[in-house]
N, C-alpha and C positions, 0 to 999 in steps of 0.2 A: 396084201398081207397086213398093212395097218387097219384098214378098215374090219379084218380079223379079229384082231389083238381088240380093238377098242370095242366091238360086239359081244368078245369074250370077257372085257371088263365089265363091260354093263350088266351081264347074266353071273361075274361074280360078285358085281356091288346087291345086286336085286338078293342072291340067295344071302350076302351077309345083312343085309335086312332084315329081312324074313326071320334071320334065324336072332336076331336082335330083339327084332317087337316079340317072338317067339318067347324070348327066353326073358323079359322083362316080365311079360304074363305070369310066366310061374314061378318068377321070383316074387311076384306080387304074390299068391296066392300060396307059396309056401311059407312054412316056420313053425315057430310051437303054438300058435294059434292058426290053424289052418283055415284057408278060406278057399270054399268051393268054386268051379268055375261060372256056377249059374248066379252066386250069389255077387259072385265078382262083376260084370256083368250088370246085375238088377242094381248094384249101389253107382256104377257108373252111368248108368241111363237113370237110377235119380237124380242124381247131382248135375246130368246136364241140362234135364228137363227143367231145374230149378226149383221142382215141387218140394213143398215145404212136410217135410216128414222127421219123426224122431230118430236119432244116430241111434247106429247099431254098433255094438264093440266091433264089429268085423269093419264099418267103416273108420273106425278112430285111428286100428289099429290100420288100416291100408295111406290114407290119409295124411295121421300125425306120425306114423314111423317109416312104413315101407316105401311111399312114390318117394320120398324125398332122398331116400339111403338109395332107389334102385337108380332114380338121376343121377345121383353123387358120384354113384360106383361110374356111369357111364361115361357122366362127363371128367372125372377123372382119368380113369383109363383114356379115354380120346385124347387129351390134354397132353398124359404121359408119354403116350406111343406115337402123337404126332410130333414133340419136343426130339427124342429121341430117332426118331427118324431123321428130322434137319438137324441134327449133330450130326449124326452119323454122315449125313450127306456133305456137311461141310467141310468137316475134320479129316474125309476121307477113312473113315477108319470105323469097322464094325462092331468092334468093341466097346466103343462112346455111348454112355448113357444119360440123361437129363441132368442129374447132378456132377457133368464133369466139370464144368467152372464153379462149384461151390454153392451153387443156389438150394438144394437140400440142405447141408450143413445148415447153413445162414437162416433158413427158416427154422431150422430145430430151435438153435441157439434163440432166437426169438421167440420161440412157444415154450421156452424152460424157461427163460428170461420173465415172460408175461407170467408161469406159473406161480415164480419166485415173488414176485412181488404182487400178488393173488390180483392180477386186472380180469376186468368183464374178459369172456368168452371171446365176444366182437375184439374189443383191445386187444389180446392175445392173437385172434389172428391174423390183425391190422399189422401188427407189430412184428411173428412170424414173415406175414407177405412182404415187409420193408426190408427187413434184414435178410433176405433173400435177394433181394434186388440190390443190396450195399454189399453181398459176397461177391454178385460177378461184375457189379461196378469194380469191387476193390479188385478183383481179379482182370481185368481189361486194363485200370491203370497199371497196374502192375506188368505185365504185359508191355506194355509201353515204353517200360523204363531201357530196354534192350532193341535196339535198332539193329536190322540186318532183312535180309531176304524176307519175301514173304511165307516160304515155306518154313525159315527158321522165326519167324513173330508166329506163327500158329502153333508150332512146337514151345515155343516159350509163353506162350495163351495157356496150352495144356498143362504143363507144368507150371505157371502161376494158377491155374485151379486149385489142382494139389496140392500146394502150399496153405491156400486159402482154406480149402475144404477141411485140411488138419488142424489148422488154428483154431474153426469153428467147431471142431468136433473136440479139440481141447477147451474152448469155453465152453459148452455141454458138459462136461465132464467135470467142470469147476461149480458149475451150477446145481449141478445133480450134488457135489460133495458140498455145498452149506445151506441146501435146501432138508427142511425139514423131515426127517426119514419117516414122517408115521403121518404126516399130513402132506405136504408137495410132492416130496418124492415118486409116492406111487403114481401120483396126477402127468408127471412128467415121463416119469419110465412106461406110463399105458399108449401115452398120446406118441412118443418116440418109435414105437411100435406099429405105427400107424393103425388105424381104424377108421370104422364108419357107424359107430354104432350111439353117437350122440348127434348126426345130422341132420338140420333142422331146414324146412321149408325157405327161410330166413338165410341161414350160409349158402343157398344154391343161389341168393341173391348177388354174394360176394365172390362166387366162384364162376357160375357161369357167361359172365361178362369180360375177362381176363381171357378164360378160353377159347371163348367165341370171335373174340377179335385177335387173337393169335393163331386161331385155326384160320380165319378168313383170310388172312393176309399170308400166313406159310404157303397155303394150297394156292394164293395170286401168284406166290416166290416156286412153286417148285419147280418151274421148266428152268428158273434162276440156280436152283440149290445142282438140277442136273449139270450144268455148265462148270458150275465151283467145283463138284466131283469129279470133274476132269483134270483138275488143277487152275491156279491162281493164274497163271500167263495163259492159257487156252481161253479161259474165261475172259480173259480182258480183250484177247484178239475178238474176241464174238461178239465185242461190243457191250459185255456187263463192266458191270462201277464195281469191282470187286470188294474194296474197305465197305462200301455203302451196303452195296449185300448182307455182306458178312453181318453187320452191324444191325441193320432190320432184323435179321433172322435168327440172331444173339437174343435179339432184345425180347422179340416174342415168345424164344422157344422159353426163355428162361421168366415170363412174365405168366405163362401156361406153368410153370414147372413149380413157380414161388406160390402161385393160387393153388394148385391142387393141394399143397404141402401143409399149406396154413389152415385149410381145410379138414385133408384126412389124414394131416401126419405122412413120418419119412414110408411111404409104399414104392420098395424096391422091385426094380427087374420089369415092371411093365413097359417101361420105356427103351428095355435094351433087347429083350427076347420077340415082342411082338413085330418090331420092322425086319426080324429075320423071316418072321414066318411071313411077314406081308408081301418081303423079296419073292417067295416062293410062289405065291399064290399070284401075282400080278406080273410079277418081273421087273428087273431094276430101275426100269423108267419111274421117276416121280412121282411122276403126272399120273399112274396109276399108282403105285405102291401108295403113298403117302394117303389118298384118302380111302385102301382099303384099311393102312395102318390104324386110320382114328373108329372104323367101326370094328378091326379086329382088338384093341385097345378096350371097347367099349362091352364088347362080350367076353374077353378073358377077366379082367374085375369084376365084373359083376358074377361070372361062375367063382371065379374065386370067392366074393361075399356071399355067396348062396351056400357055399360049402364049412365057410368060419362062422354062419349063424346056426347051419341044421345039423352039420356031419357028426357033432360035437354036444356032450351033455352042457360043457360051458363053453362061450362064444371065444373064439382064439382071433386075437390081433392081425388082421389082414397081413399087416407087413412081415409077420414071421412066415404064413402060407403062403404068400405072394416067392419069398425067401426059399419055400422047401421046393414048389415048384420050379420056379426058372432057374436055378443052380441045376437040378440032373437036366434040364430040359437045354439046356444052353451048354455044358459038356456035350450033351448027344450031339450040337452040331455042330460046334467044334470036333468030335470025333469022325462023324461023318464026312468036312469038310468041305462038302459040295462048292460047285463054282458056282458065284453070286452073292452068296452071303459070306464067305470066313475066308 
């Protein structure tokens, strides 16, 4: 029966492949400058042959705008939905999304902060990434201050989130009110909304090294995150370091959660709807779910960005369609209720 299960994982990591490199293709090749499959194609075998030829608009625009937005999209989504899934797996609870220690918040507050006082791009999302990292620090000592059971210190981790998360969404709100309405303002209210529609070859330098070493090590931790979802004393009988776990897999998910954010802005619900759908497709085990999560993660944003650059005469802030999506789509299964995920 295992050797079942894991031959059935392998034929559904292959088909979410496929439909990955698939659908990167045609987001490469759609938008309002359209670019043919054969031309798409002839610019990539010149660029790897190295022959020295003159650019075509169709490679400036595949090049200087689309690989870099269609990475983004990917490695954000992956970032997202693997964060969100070791919440969910830690906290016990399927409702947990990336930002529930405050690490959203704490990057907003930091990218209106950077607006406010007009820093480089880069500074703004050095600055985002830090203060993302100082919401679930603040929220972990916080946490701290309450000694009791381990069930009740996760219960007061949660709710020191929420604490944090509204304070940071109260200095947003303070920032937004003495920034400038007709110059920062809108810079701040677009970028809050999350997007992808100024990402540069450049930010995939800042972004995909946070992720990738927070993916590497969650996916080392997930037969660990399986044990913590049993509960804290199960887990310690089995021989895991339970504080230490916890704490690695705190630190990643929310180092993946600060990078994506400082990046493409607050982008909701990829982190909390896709490891539903990845429970389904894999089954509750980790050790599968988790890295179907980071390529189901990686194809719901990116269809998402395909649909807020083409569907539309003007381009619509990912984070509000990311928003219309997973709200009915996460009702449906909470109504459905199925055993597994709710």
């Amino acid at each position: 029966m295992l050797d079942r299960k894991k031959k059935n994982f392998g034929g559904l990591a292959g088909i979410l492949l496929l439909c990955l490199a698939v659908l990167m293709v045609f987001s490469a090749m759609a938008g309002r400058y359209f670019v043919s499959f054969s031309e798409f194609v002839h610019i990539l075998g010149m660029k790897l042959s190295g022959e020295v030829y003159e650019p075509s608009m169709a490679e400036t625009v595949l090049f200087g705008t689309r690989f870099p937005r269609i990475a983004a999209a990917v490695v954000i989504g992956c970032g997202l939905s693997m964060s969100g899934a070791a919440y969910q797996g830690i906290f016990r609870n399927p409702m947990v999304s990336p930002d529930l220690l405050g690490a959203s918040a704490g990057a907003g507050f930091g990218a209106a902060l950077g607006f406010l006082l007009e820093l480089s791009l880069w500074a703004i999302q050095l600055l985002a990434f830090g203060m993302g990292l100082f919401a679930v620090l603040l929220t972990c000592v916080l946490g701290r201050l309450v000694r009791g059971q381990m069930d009740h210190n996760r219960i007061v981790l949660v709710l020191s989130g929420m604490v944090v998360g509204s304070l940071f969404q109260a200095l947003i709100s303070l920032v937004k009110y003495v920034a400038d309405p007709f110059d920062t303002m809108p810079s701040i209210a677009f970028w809050l909304m999350g997007g992808l529609t100024y990402v540069t070859a450049l930010d995939m330098v800042f972004l995909l090294a946070p992720v990738a070493v927070g993916t590497i090590v969650l996916l080392m931790f997930r037969w660990r995150i399986n044990l913590l979802s049993l509960g804290p004393d199960e887990a310690e009988t089995m021989g895991v370091s339970v504080k230490r776990s916890q704490g690695v897999i705190i630190f990643c998910a929310t180092l993946m959660t600060a990078s994506c954010v400082a990046v493409g802005g607050m982008i909701g619900w990829a982190g909390l709807i896709v490891p539903h759908f990845s429970r389904m497709l894999a089954g509750p085990d980790n050790r599968r779910m988790m890295p179907c999560a980071a390529l189901l993660g990686g194809i719901f944003l990116l269809i998402v960005d395909d649909a807020a650059r083409c569907l539309f005469p003007q381009e619509i802030p990912i984070g509000i369609l990311t928003a219309m999506v997973g709200a009915p789509v996460f009702i449906g299964l909470l109504a459905k209720g199925r055993r597994g995920f709710v």
